[in-house]
C-alpha positions as CSV (number, residue, x, y, z in Angstrom):
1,X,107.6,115.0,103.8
2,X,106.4,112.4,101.3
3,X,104.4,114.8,99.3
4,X,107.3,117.3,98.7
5,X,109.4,114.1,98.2
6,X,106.6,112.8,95.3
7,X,106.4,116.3,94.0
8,X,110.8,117.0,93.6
9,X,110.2,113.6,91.7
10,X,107.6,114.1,89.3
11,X,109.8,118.2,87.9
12,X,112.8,115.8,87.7
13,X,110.8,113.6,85.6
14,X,109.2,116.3,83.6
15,X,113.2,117.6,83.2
16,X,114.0,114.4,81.6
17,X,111.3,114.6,78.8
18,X,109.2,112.1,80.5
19,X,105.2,112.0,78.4
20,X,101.8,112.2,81.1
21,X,101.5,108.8,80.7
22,X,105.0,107.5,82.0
23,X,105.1,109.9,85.0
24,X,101.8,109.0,85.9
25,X,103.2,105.2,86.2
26,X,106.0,106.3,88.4
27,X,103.5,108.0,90.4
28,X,101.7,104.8,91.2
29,X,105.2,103.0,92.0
30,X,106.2,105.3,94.0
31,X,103.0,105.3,96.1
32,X,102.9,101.3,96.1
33,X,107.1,101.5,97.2
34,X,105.8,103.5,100.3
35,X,102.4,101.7,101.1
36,X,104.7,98.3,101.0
37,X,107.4,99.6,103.2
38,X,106.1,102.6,105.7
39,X,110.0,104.1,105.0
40,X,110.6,107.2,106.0
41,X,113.5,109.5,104.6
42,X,116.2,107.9,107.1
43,X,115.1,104.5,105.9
44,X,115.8,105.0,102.4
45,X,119.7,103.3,102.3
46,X,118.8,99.8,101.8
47,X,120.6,97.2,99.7
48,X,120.6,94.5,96.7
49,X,119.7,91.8,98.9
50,X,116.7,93.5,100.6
51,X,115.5,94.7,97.2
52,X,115.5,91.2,96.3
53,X,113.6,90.5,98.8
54,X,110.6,93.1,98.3
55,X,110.8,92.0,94.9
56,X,110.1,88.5,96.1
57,X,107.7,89.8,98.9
58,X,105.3,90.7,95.8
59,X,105.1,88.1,94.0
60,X,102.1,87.1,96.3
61,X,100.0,90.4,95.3
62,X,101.5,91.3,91.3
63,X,102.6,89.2,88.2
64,X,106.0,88.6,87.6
65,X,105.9,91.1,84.9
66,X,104.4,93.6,86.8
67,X,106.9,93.3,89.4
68,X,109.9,93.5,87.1
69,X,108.6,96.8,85.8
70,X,107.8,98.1,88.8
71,X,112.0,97.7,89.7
72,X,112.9,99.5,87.1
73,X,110.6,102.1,87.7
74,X,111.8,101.7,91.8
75,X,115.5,102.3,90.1
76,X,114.3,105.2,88.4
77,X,112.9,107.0,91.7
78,X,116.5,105.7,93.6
79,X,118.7,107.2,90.5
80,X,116.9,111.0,91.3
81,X,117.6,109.9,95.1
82,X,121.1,109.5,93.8
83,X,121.0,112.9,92.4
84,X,119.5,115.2,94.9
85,X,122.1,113.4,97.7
86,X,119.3,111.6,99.6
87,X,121.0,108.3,99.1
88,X,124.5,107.2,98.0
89,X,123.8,104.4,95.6
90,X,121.3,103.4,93.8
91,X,120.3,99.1,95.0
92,X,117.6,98.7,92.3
93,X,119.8,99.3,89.0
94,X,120.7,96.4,87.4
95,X,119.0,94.3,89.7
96,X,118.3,91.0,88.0
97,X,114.7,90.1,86.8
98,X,112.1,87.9,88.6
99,X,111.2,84.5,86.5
100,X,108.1,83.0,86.1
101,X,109.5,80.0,87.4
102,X,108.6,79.2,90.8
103,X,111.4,76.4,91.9
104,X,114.2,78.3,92.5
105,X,111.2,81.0,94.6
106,X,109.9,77.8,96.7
107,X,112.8,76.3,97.3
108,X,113.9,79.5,99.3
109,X,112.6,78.8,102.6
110,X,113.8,78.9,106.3
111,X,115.3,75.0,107.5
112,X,113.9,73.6,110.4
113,X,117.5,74.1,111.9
114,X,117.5,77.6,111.1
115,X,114.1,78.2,112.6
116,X,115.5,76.1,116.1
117,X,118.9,78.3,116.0
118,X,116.5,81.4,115.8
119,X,114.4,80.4,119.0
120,X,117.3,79.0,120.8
121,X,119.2,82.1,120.3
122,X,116.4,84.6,121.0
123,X,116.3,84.4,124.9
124,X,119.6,86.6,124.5
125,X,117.7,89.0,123.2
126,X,115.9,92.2,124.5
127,X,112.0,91.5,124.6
128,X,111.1,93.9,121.6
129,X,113.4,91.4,119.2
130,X,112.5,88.4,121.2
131,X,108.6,89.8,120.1
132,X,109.2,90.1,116.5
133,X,110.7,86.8,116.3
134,X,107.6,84.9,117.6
135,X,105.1,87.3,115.8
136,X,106.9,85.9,112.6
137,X,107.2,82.4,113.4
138,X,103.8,81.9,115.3
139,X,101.4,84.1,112.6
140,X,103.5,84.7,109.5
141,X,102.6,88.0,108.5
142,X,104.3,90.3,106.0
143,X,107.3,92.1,107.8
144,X,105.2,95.7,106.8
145,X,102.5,94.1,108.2
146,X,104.1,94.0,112.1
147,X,105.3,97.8,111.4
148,X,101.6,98.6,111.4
149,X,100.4,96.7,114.3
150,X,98.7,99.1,116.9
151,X,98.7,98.3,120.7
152,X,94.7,98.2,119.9
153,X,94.8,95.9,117.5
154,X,95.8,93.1,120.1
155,X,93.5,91.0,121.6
156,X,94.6,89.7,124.6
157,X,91.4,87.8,125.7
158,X,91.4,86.0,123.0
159,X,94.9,85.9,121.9
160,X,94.3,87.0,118.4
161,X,95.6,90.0,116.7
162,X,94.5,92.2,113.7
163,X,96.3,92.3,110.6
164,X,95.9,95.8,109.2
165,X,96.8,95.1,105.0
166,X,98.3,97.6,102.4
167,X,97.1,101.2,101.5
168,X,96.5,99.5,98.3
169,X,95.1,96.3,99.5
170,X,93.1,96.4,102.5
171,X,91.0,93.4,101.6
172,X,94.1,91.0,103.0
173,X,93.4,92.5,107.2
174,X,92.4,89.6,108.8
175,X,92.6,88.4,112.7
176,X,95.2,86.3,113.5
177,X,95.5,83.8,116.5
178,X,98.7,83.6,118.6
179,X,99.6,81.2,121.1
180,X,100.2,82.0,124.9
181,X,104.4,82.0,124.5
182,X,103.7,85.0,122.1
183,X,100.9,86.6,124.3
184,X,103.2,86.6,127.3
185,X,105.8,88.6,125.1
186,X,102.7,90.9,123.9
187,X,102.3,91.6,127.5
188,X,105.5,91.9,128.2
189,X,106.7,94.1,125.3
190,X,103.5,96.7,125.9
191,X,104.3,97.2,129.6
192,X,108.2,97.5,128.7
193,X,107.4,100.1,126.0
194,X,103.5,101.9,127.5
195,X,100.3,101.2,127.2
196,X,99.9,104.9,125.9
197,X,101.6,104.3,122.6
198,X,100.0,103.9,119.1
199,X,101.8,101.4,117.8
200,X,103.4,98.0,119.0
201,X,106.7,98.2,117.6
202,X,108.5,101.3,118.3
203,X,112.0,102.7,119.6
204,X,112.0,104.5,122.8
205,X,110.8,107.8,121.7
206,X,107.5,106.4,121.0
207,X,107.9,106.7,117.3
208,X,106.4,104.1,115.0
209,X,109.6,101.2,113.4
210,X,109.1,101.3,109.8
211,X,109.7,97.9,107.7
212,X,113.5,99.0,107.6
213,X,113.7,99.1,111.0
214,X,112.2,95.9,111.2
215,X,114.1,94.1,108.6
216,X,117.4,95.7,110.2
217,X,116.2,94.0,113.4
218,X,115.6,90.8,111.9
219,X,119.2,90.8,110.3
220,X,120.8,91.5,113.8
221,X,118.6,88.7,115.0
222,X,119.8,86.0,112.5
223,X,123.8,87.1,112.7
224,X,123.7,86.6,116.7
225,X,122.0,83.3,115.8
226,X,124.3,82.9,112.9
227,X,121.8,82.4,110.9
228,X,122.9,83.0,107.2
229,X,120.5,84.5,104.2
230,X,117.4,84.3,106.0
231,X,114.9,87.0,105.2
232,X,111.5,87.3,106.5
233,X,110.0,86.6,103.7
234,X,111.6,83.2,103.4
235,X,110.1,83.0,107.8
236,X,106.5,83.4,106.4
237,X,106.9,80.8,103.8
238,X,108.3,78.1,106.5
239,X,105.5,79.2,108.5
240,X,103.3,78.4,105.4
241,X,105.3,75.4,104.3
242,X,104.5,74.1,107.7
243,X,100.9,74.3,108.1
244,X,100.4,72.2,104.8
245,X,102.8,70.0,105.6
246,X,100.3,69.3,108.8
247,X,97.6,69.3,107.1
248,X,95.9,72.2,107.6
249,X,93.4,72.7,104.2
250,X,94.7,75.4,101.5
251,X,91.8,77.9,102.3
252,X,92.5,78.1,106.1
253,X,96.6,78.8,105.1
254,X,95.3,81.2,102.6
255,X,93.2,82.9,105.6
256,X,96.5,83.0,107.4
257,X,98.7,84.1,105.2
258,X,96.0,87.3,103.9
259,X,96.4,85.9,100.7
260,X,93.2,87.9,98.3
261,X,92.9,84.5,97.3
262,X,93.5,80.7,97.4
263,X,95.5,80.4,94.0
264,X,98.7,82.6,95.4
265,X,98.7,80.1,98.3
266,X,98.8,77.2,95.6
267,X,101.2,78.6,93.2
268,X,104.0,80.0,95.9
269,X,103.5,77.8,98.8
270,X,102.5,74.5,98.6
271,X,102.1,71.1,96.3
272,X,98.4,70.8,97.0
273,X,97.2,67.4,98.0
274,X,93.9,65.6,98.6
275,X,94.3,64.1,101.8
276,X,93.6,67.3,104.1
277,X,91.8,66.1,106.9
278,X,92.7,68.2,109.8
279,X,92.0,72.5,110.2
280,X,94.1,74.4,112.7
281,X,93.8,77.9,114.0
282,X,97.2,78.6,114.3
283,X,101.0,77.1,113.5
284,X,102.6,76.8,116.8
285,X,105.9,75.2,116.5
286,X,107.3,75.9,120.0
């Protein structure tokens, strides 16, 4: 369906006048837009806010400048949405640009009262939530990231899990280590759901939860808690926030996090310091 999708674009493009060069551009966006997100047609109604936050969720692989452009070229794709009917508005257009500032980006991070109000809240919760809420708090990884978990991937043994990266960026997979709260909701979650299955998160047909579905899930997750404005993004940087804070040294967080290397993990996540004297397998703040 994606094809077809691509291919509908790139003759609208052409009927705007658009040169090689520029459609070849969009091309690449709109391949990064769906390696990112794993959306399928029915995911494609999203708003401001969660642009925002892919916007934000970038700024550990792309430039600031990069990612602006890419926005506008993400509005671009969402205006022909707009006018083939596929969507009803169009979340990217006038969205406001990224700065090369980082204070106001760091400063947007989950409160240790927000993470407690999560956790306290999520025992009212069906285990497949209950799951994604540890997953994030426990290994941090990119919300896409947990759409593309397989059953296989999971390690029970040794409670680690692999971390499948991008289309575009397979050099951030990586094993992750979870503790045994989050291994007994693994369990749980694959017997609830079957064995048989593919993937780890999916609904009850079986069929693979894109990022959308994820995010939606999260969102559901923080109003029960009444949690307000917490993406899960902003979960992966308390998660990173909180290994330096205990010490844990910059390359083992940047291991963690599947950051390509350890200068994102510098320049979005922490105030590096020289008095690292302790390495940790794994954040666990339960």
């Amino acid at each position: 369906m994606m094809k077809e999708l691509l291919n509908e674009y790139v003759e609208y493009l052409k009927c705007l006048g658009k040169s090689k060069e520029t459609i070849r551009s969009y091309k690449t966006a709109f391949n990064r837009f769906f390696n990112d997100t794993n959306f399928s047609m029915e995911d494609l109604e999203v708003t401001k806010s969660w642009c925002l936050d892919y916007a934000n969720s970038l700024r550990e692989e792309i430039s600031v400048p990069t990612i602006n452009k890419h926005m506008k070229q993400m509005s671009s794709f969402y205006q022909f949405l707009m006018v083939k009917g596929y969507v009803k508005s169009n979340p990217f257009y006038q969205l406001p640009s990224l700065s090369n500032s980082d204070s106001l980006y760091k400063d947007k991070v989950m409160s240790d009262q927000q993470a407690k109000a999560i956790i306290k809240a999520s025992d009212s919760f069906p285990i497949r939530e209950k799951c994604l809420i540890y997953l994030l708090m426990n290994i941090a990884p990119r919300i896409g990231e947990v759409s593309r978990i397989r059953v296989k991937d999971i390690d029970l043994d040794n409670n680690k899990i692999w971390i499948r990266g991008k289309g575009h960026n397979d050099n951030v997979s990586r094993y992750s280590n979870f503790n045994d709260k989050t291994k007994d909701l693994l369990i749980k979650l694959m017997v609830e759901y079957g064995l048989d299955r593919e993937y780890l998160f999916v609904n009850y047909k079986g069929e693979q939860l894109s990022e959308q579905s994820l995010r939606k899930m999260w969102y559901e997750v923080c109003e029960v808690a009444n949690v307000e404005n917490v993406t899960p993004h902003q979960v992966r940087h308390f998660v990173g926030s909180s290994l330096v804070e205990k010490g844990i040294e910059l390359k083992k967080v940047s291991q963690i996090l599947g950051h390509t290397g350890i200068k994102t993990t510098e320049m979005y996540y922490v105030k590096p310091k020289d008095n690292f004297n302790e390495t940790l397998d794994v954040i666990d703040i339960f």
